[in-house]
C-alpha positions in Angstrom: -44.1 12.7 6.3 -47.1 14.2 8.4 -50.6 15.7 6.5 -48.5 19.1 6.4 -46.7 17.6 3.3 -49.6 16.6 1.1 -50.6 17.2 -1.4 -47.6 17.7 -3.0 -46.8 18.1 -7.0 -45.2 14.9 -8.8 -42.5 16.0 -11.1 -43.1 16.0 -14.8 -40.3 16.1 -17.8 -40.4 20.4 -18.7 -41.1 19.9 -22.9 -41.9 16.7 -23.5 -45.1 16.1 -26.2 -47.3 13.7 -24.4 -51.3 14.3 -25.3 -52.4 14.1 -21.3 -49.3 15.4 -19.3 -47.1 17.0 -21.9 -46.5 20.9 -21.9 -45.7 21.3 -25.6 -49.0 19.5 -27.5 -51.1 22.4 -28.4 -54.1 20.1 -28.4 -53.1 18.3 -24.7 -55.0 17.9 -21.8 -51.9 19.6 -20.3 -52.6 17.1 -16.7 -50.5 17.8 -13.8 -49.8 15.5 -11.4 -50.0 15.3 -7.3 -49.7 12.9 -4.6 -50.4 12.2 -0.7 -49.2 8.9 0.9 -51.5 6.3 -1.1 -52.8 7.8 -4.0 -51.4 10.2 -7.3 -54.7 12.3 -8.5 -55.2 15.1 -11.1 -58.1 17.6 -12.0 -58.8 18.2 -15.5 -61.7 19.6 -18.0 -62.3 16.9 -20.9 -62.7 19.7 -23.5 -65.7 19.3 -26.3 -63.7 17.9 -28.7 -63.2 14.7 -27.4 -66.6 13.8 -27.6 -68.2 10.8 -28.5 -71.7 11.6 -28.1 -72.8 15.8 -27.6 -70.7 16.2 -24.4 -70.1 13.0 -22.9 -66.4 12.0 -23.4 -65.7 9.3 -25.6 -64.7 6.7 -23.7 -61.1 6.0 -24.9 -60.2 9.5 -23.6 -61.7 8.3 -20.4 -59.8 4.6 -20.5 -56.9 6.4 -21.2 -56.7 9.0 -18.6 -57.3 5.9 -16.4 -54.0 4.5 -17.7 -52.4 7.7 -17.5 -52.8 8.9 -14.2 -52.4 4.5 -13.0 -48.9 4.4 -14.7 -48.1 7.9 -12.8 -48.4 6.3 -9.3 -46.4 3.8 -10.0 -44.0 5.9 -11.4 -44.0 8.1 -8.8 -44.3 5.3 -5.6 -41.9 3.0 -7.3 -39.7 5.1 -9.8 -40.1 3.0 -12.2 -41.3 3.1 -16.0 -44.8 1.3 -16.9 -45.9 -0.6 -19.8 -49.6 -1.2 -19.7 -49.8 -5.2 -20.4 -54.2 -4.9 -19.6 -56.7 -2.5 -18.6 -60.4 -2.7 -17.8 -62.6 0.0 -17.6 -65.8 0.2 -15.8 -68.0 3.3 -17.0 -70.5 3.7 -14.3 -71.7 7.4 -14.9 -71.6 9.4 -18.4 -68.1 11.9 -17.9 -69.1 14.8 -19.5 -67.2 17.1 -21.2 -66.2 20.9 -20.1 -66.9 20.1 -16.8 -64.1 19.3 -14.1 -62.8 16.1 -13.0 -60.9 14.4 -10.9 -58.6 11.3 -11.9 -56.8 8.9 -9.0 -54.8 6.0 -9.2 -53.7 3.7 -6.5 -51.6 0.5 -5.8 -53.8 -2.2 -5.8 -51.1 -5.5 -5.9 -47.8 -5.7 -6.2 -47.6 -8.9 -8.4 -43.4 -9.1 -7.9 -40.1 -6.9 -8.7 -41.8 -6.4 -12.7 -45.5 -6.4 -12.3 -48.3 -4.2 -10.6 -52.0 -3.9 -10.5 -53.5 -0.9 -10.1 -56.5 1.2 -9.7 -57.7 4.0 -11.3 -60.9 6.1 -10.6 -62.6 9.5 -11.8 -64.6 11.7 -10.0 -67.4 14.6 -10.9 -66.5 17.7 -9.1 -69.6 16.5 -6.9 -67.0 13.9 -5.4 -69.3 10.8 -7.6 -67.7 8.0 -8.9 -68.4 8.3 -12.7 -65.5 5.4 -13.5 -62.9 2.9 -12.5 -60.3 0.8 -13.8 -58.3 -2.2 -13.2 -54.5 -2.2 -14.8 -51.9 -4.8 -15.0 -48.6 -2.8 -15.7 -45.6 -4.3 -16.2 -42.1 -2.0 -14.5 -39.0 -1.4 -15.5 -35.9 0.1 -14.1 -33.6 2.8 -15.6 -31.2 0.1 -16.8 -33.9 -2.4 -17.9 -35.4 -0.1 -20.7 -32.0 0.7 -21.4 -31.5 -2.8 -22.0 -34.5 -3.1 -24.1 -34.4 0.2 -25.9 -37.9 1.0 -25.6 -37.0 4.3 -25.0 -34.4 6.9 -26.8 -31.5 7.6 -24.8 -33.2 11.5 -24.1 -36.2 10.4 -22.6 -34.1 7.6 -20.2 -32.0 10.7 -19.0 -35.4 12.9 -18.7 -36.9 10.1 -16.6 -33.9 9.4 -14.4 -34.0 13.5 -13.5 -37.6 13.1 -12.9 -37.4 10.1 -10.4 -34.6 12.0 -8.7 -36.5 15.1 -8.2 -39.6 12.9 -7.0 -37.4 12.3 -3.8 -40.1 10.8 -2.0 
């Protein structure tokens, strides 16, 4: 694929309930997802409510849009489905809230067939580095959830469509 094809948008399941991606949680962040050749990244507005302190975000809403938008691009690069097994968060700026921002993951490792590391980072609209992550997620094919029923049999077909969709 040349520069012509990027940035393109990453599939998402239409309905589905999820606080940071979903598109039917009335109180969601409502993320969408795109990709180039090495990285998945999405802009967002924290919005005042997930505070911790005035309007700095509360920094699980911050480690978990790192895991979010992490277990994305390996969704999206490797079609596969993610379990977060750790994750370490560096906070290196205050991420304020109301203001936009701009998540990224990358592959980092590829441990083996089952295991990744990745990185996360997010970005003030000023392009600075305000945190970063480190995640060690564990994959799983179509069949292997289905073997380990961590997932209904809905949301296996939902992800299957998506991966197929993703046709990278």
């Amino acid at each position: 694929m040349s520069a012509a094809d990027f940035p393109k948008e990453v599939p998402n399941i239409e309905g589905n309930r999820c606080f940071f991606c979903g598109t039917d949680n009335p109180t969601g962040l409502y993320m969408k997802f795109f990709s180039d050749a090495e990285k998945v990244f999405s802009s967002l507005i924290i919005p005042e409510y997930l505070s911790g302190w005035n309007n700095i975000a509360h920094g699980g809403i911050v480690s978990a849009i790192l895991d979010e938008v992490m277990c994305w691009t390996v969704s999206h690069f490797h079609k596969k489905l993610v379990l977060t097994k750790s994750l370490k968060v560096d906070f290196i700026k205050p991420v304020m809230t109301g203001v936009e921002i701009r998540a990224e993951g990358k592959v980092h490792e590829t441990v083996n067939k089952n295991e990744i590391v990745m990185k996360g980072f997010l970005y003030s609209g000023k392009n600075e580095l305000l945190a970063q992550s480190t995640g060690r997620l564990a994959m799983f094919t179509i069949d292997q959830a289905k073997h380990l029923k961590f997932l209904d049999k809905n949301s296996l077909n939902e992800a299957e469509m998506m991966f197929n969709k993703g046709g990278d």
